[in-house]
C-alpha positions as CSV (number, residue, x, y, z in Angstrom):
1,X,-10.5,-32.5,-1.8
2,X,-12.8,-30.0,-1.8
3,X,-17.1,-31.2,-1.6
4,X,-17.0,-30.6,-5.8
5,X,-14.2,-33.0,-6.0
6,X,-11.1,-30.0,-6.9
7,X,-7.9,-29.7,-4.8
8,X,-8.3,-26.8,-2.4
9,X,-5.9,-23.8,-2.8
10,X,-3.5,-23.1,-0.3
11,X,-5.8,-20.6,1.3
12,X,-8.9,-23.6,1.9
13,X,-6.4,-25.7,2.5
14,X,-5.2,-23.6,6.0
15,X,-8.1,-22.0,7.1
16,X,-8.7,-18.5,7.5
17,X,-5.8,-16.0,7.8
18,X,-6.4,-13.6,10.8
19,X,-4.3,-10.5,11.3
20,X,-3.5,-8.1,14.3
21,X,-1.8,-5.0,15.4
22,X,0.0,-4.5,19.0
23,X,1.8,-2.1,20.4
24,X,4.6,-3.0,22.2
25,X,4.4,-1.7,25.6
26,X,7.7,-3.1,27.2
27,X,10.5,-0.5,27.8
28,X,12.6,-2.6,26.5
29,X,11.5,-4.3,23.6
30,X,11.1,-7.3,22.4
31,X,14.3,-9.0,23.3
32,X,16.0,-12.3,23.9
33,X,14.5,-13.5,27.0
34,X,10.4,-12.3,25.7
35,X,11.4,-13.3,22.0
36,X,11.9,-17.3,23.5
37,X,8.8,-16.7,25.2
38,X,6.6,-15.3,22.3
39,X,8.0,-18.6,20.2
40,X,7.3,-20.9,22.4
41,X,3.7,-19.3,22.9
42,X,3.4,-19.7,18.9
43,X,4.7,-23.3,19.1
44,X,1.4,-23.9,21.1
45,X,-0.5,-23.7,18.4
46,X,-1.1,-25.6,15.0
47,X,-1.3,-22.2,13.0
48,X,1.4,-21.1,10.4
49,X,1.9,-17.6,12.7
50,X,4.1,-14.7,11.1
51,X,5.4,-11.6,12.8
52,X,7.1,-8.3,11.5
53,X,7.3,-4.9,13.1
54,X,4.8,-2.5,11.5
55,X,7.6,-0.3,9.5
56,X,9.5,-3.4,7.7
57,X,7.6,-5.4,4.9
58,X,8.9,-9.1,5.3
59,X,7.6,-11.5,7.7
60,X,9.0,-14.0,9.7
61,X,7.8,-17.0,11.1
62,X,6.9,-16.5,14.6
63,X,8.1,-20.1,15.9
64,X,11.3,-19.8,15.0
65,X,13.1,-17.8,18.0
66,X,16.1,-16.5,16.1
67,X,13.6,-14.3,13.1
68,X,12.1,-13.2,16.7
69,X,15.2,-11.8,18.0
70,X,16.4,-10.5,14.7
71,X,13.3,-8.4,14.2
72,X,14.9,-5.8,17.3
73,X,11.3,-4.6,18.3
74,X,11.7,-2.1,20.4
75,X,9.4,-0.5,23.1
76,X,6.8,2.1,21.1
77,X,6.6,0.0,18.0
78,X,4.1,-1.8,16.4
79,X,3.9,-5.6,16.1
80,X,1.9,-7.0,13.4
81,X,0.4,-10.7,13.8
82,X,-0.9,-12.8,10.6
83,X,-1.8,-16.7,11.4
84,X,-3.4,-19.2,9.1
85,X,-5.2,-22.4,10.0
86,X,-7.8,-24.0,12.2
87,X,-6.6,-22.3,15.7
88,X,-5.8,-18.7,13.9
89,X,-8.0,-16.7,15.8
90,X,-7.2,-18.1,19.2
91,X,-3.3,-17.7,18.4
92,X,-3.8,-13.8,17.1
93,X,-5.4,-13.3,20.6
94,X,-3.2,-14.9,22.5
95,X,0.2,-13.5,21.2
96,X,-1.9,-10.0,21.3
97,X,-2.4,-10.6,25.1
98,X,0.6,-11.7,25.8
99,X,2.6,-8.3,24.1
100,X,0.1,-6.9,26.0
101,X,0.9,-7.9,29.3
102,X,4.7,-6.8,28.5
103,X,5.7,-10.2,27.8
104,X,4.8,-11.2,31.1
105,X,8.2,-9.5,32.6
């Protein structure tokens, strides 16, 4: 319940959504071995994280290894981040960093 005694929406109800944009830097992408490593990364965290590669539309959830993979990022595209909830901010940033530093490969 909200302080004026309402349900919140869906949007109070997870916090603030927080977006980003990273290049991906790797050579070769964003593949199996990175993709586990992103997921796991996102699993970290309470917030509802979602990925997609700049030129598709859909987003998939960034815990779930499998959307990762499926997404075929390869090295030169762009990676957009959206979270929701509490820790939002700190998972953007860390995901960012962590594209950043080529997966840590």
């Amino acid at each position: 319940m909200t302080p004026d005694g309402t349900q919140p929406t869906p949007a109070e109800a997870t916090g603030p959504t927080v977006a980003a944009r990273v290049l991906v830097t790797n050579p070769t992408g964003l593949h199996a071995r990175p993709a586990v490593k992103l997921t796991k990364l996102a699993k970290s965290f309470a917030a509802e994280l979602r990925v997609r590669p700049e030129a598709q539309a859909d987003w998939v959830n960034a815990k779930s290894p499998n959307a990762v993979m499926k997404m075929k990022l390869r090295g030169g595209d762009t990676l957009c981040l959206e979270a929701s909830g509490a820790d939002a901010a700190a998972a953007v940033a860390a995901l960012v960093a962590f594209t950043e530093r080529n997966f840590d490969e």
